[in-house]
Backbone and ligand atoms as CSV (ligand in chain L), in Angstrom:
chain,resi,resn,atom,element,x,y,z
A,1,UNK,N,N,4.931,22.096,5.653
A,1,UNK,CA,C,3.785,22.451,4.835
A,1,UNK,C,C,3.325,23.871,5.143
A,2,UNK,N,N,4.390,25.061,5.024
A,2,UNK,CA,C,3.996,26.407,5.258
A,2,UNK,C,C,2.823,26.891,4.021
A,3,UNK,N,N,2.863,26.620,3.084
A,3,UNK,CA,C,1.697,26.397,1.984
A,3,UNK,C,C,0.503,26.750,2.608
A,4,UNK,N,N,0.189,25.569,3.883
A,4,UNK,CA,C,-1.002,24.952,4.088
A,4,UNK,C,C,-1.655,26.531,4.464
A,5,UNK,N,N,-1.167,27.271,5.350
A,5,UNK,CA,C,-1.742,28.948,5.498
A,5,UNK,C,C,-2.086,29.489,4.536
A,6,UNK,N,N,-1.642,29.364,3.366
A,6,UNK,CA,C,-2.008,30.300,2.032
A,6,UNK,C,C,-3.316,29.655,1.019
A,7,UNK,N,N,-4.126,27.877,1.701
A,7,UNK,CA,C,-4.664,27.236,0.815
A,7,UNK,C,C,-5.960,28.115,1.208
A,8,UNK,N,N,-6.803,27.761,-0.262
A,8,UNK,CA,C,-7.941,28.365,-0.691
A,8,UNK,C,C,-9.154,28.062,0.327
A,9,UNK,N,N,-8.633,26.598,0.898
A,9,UNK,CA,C,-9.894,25.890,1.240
A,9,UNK,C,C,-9.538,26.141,2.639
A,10,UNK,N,N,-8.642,26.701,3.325
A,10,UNK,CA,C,-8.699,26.834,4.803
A,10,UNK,C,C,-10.623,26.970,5.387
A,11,UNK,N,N,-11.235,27.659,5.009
A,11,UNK,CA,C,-12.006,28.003,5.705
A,11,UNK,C,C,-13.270,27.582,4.984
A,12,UNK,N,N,-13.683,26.723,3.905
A,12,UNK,CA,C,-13.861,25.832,3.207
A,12,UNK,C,C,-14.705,24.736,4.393
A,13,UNK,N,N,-15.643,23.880,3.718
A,13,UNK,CA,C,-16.153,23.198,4.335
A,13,UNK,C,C,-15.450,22.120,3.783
A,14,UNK,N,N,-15.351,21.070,4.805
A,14,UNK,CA,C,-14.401,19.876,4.564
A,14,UNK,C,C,-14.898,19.056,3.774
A,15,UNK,N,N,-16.609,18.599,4.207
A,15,UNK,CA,C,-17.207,18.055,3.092
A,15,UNK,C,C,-17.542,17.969,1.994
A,16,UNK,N,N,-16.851,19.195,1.197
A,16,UNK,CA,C,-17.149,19.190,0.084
A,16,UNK,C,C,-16.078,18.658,-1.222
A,17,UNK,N,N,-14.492,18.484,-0.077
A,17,UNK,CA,C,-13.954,17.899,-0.432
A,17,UNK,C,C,-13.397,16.171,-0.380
A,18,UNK,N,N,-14.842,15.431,-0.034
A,18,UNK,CA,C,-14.785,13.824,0.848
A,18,UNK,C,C,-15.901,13.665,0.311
A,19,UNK,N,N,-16.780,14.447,-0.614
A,19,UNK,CA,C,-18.313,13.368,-0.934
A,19,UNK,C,C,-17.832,12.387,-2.063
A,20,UNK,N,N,-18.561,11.147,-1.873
A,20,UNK,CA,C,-18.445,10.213,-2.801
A,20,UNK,C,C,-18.540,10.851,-4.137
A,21,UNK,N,N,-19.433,12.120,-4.621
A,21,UNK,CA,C,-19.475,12.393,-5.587
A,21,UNK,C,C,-20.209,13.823,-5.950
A,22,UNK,N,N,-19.821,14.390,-7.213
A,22,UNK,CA,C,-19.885,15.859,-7.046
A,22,UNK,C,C,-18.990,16.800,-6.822
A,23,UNK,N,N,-17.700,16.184,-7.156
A,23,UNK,CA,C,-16.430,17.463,-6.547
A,23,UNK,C,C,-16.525,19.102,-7.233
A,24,UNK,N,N,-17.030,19.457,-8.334
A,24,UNK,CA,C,-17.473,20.550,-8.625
A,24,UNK,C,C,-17.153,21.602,-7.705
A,25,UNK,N,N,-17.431,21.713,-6.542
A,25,UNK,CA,C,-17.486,22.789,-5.652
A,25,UNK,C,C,-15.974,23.165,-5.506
A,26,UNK,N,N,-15.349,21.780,-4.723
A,26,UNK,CA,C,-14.201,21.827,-4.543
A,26,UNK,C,C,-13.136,22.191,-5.454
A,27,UNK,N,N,-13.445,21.314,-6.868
A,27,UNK,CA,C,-12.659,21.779,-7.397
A,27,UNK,C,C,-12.186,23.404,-8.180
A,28,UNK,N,N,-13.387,23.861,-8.223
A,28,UNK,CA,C,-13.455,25.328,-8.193
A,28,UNK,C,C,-12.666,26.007,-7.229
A,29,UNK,N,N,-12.594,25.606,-5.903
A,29,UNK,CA,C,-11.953,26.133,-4.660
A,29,UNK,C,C,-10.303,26.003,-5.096
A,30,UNK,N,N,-9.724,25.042,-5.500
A,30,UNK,CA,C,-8.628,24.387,-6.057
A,30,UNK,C,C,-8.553,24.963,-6.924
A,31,UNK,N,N,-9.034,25.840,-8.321
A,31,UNK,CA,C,-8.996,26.554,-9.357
A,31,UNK,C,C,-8.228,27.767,-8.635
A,32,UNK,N,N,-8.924,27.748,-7.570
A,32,UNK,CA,C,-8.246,29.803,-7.462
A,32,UNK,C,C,-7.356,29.870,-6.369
A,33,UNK,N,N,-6.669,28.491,-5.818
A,33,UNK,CA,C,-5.961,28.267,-4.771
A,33,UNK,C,C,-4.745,28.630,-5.221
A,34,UNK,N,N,-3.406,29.477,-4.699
A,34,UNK,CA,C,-2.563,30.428,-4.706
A,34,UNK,C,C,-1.327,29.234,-4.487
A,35,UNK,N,N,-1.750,28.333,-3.546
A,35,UNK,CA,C,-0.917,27.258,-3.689
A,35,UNK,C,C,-1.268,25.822,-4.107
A,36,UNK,N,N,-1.846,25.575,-5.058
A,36,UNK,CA,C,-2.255,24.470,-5.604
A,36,UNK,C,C,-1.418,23.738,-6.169
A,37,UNK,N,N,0.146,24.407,-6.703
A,37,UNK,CA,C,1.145,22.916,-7.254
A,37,UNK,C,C,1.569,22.464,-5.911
A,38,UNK,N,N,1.957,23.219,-5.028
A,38,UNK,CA,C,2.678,22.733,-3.849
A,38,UNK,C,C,1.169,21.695,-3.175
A,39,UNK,N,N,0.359,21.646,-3.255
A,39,UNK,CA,C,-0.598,20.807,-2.842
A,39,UNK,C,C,-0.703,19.935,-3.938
A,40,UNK,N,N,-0.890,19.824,-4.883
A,40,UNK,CA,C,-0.753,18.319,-6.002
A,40,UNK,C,C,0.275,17.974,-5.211
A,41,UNK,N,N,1.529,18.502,-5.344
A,41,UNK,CA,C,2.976,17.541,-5.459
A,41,UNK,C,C,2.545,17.077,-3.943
A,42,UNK,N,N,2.262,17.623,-2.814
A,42,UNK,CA,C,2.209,16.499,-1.448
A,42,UNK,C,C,1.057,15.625,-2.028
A,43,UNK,N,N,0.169,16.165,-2.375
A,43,UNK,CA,C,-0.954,15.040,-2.265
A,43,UNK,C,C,-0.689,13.744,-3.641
A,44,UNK,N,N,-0.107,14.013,-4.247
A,44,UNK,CA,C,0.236,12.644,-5.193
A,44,UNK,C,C,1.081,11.970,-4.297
A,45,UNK,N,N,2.274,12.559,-3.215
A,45,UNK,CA,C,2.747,11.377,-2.778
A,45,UNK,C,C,2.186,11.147,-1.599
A,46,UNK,N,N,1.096,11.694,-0.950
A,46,UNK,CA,C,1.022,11.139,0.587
A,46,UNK,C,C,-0.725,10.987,0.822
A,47,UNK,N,N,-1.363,11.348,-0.411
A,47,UNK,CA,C,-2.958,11.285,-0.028
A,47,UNK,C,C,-3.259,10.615,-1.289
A,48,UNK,N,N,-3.518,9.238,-1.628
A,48,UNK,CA,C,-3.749,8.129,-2.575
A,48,UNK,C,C,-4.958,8.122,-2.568
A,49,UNK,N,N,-5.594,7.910,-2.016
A,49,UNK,CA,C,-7.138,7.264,-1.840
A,49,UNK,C,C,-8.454,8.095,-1.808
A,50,UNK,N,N,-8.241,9.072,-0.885
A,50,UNK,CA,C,-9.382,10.137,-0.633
A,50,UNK,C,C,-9.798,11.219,-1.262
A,51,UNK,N,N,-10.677,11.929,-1.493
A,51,UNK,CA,C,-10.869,13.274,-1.552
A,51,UNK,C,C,-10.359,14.384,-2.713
A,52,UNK,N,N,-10.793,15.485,-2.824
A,52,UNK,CA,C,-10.062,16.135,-3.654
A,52,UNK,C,C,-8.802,16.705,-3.177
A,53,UNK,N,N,-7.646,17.630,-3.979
A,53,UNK,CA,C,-6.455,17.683,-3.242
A,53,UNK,C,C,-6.047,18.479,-4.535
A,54,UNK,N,N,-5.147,19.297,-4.335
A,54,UNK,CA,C,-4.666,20.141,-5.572
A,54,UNK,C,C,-5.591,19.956,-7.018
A,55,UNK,N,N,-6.800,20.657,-6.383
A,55,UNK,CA,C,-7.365,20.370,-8.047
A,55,UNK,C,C,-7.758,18.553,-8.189
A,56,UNK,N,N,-7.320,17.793,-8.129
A,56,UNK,CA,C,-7.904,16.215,-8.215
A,56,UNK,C,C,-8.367,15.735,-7.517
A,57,UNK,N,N,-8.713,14.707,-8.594
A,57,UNK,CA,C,-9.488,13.543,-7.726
A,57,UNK,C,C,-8.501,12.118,-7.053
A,58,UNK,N,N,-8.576,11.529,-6.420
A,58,UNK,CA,C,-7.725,10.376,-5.822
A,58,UNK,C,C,-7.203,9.425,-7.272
A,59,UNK,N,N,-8.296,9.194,-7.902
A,59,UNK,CA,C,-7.681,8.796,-8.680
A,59,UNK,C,C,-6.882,9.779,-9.753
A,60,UNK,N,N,-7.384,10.660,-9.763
A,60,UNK,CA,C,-6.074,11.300,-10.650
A,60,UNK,C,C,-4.663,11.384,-10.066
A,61,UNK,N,N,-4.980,11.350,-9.171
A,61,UNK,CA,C,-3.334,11.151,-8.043
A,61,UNK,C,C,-2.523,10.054,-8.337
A,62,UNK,N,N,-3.088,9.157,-8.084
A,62,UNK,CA,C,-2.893,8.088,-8.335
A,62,UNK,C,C,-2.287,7.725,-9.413
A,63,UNK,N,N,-2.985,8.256,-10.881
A,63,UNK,CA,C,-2.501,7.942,-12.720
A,63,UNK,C,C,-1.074,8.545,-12.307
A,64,UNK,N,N,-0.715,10.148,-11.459
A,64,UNK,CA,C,-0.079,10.796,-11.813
A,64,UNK,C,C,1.228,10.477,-10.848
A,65,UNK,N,N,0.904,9.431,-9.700
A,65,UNK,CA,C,2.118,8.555,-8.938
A,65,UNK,C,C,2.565,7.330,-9.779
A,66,UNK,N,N,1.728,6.802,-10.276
A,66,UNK,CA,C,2.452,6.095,-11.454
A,66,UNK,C,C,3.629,6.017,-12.100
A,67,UNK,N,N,2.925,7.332,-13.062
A,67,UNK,CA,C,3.863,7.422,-14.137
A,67,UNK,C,C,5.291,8.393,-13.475
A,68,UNK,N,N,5.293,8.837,-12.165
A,68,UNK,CA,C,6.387,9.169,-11.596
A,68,UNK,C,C,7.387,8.509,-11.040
A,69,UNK,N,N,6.379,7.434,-10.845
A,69,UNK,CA,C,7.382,6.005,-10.262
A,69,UNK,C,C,7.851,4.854,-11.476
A,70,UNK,N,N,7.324,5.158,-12.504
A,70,UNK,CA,C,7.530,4.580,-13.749
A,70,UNK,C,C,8.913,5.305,-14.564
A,71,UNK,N,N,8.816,7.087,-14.449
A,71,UNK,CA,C,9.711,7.750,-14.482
A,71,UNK,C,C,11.250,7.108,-13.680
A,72,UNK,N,N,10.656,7.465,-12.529
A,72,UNK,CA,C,12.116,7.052,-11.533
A,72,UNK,C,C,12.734,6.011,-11.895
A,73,UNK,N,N,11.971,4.957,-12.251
A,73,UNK,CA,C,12.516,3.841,-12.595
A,73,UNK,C,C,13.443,3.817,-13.414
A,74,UNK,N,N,13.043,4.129,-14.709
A,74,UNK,CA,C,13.406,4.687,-16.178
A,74,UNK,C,C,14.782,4.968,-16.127
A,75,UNK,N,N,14.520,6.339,-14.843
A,75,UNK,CA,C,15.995,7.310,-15.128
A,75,UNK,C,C,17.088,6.490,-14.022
A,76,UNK,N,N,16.353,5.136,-13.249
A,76,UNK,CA,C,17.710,4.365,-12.851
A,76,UNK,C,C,18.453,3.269,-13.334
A,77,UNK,N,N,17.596,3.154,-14.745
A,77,UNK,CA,C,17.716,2.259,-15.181
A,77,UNK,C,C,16.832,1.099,-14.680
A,78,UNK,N,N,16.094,0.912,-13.900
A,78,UNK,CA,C,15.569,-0.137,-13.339
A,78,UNK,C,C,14.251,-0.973,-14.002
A,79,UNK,N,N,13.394,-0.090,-15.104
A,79,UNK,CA,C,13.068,-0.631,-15.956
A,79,UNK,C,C,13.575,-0.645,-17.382
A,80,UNK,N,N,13.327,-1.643,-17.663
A,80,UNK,CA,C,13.545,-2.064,-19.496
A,80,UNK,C,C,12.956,-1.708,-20.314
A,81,UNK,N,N,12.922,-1.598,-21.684
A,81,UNK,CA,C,12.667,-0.943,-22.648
A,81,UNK,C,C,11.171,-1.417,-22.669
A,82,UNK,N,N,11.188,-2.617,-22.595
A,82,UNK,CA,C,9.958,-3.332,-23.037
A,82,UNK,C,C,9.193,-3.496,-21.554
A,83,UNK,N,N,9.785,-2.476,-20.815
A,83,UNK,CA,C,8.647,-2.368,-19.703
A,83,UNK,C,C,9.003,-3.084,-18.650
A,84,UNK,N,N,9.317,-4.002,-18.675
A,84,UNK,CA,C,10.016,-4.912,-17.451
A,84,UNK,C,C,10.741,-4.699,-16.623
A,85,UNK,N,N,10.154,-4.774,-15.111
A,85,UNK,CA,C,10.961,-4.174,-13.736
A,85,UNK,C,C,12.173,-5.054,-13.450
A,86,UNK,N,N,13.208,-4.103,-13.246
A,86,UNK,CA,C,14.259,-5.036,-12.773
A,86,UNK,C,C,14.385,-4.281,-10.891
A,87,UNK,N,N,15.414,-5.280,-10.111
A,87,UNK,CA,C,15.045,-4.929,-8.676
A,87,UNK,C,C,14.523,-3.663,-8.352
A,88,UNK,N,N,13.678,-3.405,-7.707
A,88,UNK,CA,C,12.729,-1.971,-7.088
A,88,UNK,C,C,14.068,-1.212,-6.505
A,89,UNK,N,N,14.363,0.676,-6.520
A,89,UNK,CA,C,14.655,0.900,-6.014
A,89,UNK,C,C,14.407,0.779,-4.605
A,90,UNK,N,N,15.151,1.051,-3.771
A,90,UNK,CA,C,15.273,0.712,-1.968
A,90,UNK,C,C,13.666,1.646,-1.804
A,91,UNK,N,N,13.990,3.071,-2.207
A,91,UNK,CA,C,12.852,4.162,-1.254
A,91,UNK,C,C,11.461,3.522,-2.300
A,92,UNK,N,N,11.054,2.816,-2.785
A,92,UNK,CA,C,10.037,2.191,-3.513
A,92,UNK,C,C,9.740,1.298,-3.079
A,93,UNK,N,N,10.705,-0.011,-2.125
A,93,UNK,CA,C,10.858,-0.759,-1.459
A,93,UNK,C,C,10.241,-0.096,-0.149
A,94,UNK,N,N,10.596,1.061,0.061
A,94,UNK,CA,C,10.294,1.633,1.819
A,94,UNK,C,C,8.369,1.957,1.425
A,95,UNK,N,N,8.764,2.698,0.343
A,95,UNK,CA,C,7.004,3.444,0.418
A,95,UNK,C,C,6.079,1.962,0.180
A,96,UNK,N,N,6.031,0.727,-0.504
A,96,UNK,CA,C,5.675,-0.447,-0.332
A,96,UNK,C,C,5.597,-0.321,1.288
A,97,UNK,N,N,6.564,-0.418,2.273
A,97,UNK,CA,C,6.903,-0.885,3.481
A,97,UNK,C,C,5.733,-0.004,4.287
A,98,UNK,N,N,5.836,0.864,4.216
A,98,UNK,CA,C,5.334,2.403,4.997
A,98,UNK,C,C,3.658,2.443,4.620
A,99,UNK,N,N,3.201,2.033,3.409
A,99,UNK,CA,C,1.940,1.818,2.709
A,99,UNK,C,C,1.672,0.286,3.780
A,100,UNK,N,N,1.959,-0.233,3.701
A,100,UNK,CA,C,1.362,-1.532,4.800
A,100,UNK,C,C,1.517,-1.500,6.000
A,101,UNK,N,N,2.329,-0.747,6.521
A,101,UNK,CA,C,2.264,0.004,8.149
A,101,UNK,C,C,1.086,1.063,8.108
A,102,UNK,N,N,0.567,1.051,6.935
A,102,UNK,CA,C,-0.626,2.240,7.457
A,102,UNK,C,C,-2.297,1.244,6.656
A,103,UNK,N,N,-1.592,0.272,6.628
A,103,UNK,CA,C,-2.812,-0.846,6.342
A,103,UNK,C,C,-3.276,-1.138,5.242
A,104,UNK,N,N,-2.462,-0.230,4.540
A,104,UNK,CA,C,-2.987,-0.418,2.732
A,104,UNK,C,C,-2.823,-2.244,2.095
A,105,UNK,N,N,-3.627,-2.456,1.422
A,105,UNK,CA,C,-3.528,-3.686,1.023
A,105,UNK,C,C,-2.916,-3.927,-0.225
A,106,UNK,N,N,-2.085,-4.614,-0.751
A,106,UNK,CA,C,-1.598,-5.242,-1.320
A,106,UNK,C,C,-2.522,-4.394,-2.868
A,107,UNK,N,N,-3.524,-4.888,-2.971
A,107,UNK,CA,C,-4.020,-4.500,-4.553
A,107,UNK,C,C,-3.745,-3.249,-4.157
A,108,UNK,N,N,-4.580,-1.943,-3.078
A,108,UNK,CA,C,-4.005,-0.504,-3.333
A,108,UNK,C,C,-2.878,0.091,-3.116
A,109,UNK,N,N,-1.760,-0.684,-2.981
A,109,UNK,CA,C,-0.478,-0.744,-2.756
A,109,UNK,C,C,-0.175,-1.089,-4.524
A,110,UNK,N,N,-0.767,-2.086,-5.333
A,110,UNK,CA,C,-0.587,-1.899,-6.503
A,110,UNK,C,C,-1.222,-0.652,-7.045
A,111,UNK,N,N,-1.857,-0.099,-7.103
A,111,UNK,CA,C,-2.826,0.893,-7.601
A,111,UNK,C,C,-2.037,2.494,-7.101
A,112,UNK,N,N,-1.757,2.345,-6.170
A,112,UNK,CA,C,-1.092,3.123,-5.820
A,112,UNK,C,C,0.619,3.681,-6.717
A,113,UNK,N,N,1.285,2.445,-6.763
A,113,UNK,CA,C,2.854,2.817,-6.696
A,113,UNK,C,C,3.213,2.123,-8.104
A,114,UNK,N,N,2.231,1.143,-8.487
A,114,UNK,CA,C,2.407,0.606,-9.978
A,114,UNK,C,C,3.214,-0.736,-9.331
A,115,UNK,N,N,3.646,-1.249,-8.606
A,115,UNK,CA,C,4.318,-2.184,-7.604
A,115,UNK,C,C,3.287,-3.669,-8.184
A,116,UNK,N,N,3.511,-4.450,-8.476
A,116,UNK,CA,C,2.543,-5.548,-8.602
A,116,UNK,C,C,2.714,-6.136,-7.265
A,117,UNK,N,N,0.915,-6.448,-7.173
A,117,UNK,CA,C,0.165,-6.935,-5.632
A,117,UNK,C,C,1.371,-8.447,-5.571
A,118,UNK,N,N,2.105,-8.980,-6.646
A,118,UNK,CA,C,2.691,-10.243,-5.909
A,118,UNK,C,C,4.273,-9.731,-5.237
A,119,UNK,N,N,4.931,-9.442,-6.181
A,119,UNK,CA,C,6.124,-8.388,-5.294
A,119,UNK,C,C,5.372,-7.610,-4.244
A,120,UNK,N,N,4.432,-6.990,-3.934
A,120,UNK,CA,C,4.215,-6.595,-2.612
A,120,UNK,C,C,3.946,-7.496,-1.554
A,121,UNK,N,N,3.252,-8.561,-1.723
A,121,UNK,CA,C,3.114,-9.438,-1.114
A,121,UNK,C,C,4.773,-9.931,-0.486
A,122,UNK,N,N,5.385,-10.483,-1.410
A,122,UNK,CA,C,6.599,-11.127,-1.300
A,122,UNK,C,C,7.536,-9.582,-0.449
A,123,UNK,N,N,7.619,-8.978,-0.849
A,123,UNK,CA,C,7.696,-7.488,0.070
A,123,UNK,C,C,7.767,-7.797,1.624
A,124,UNK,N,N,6.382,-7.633,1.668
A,124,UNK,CA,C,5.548,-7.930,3.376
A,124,UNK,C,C,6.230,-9.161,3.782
A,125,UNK,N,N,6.170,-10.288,3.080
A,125,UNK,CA,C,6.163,-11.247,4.086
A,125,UNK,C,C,7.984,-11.219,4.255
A,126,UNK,N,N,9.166,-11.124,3.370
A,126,UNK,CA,C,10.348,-11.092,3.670
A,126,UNK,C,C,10.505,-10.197,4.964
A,127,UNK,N,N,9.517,-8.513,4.974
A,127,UNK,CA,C,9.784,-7.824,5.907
A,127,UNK,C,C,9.541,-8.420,7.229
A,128,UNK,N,N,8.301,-9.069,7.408
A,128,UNK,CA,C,7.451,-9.770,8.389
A,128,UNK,C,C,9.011,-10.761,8.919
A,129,UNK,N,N,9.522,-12.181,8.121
A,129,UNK,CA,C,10.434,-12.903,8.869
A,129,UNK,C,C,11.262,-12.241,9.077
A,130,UNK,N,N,11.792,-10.836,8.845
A,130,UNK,CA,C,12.795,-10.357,9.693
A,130,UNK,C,C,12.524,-9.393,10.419
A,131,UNK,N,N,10.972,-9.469,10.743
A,131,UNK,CA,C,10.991,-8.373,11.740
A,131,UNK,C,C,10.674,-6.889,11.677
A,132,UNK,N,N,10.927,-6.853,10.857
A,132,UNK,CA,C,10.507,-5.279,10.432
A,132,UNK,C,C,9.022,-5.158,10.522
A,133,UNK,N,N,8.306,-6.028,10.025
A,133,UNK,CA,C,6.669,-5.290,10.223
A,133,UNK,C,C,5.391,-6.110,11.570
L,1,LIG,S1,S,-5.236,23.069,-3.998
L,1,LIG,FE1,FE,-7.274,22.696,-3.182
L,1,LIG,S2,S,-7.039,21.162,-1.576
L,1,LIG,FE2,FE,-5.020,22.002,-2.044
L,1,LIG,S3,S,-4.714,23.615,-0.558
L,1,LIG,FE3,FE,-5.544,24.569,-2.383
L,1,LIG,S4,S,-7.757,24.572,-2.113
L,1,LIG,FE4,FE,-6.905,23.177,-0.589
């Protein structure tokens, strides 16, 4: 993340990017940030939940991990026309895996990856009898 030296908000107060509400400030800071795609693209895949981050809000992160993982799918063939998941790729399988090693629950594990909370479930617990989690 050599980026991270060139961001707008280095010297930025932190809180202005973590209040429940009001991002205004921040996102202005994010307007004139020099590296702001290279900060979307980490923060859609590794900061879900919190704060502002390239210009967004968590949930805009979120709409925009979606439809990337909806993408991926697409181009492996793994969903159907009519929308219907066929087996999860493996690294979709891992970020499921890696999202519940860091405590995420099942619904923001759906919310997150587009993954339905019962395949995640069924996820966890196959990982759980063999050990993995
Ligand atoms: S886009 Fe915003 S959050 Fe990301 S580095 Fe730049 S100022 Fe910081």
């Amino acid at each position: 993340m050599e980026w991270l030296a060139q961001a707008a908000c280095r010297d930025a107060n932190p809180e202005l990017f973590f209040q429940e509400k009001g991002f205004s400030q921040a996102k202005e800071i994010c307007d004139r940030c020099p590296v702001v795609s290279d900060c979307q693209a980490w923060a859609v895949q590794h900061l879900p939940w919190y704060g502002i981050a390239g210009g967004m809000t968590a949930a805009e992160r979120r709409a925009v991990r979606r439809k990337q993982v909806e993408a991926e799918l697409r181009a492996q063939g793994r969903i159907t026309r009519q929308g219907r998941k066929i087996p999860l790729a493996p690294e979709l399988v891992q970020t499921v895996i890696d999202l519940t090693r860091q405590g995420y629950s099942a619904a923001k594990i759906e919310e997150s990856t587009g993954v339905g909370r019962e395949t995640v479930r069924k996820l966890v617990k196959r990982e759980a009898q063999t050990g993995a989690l």
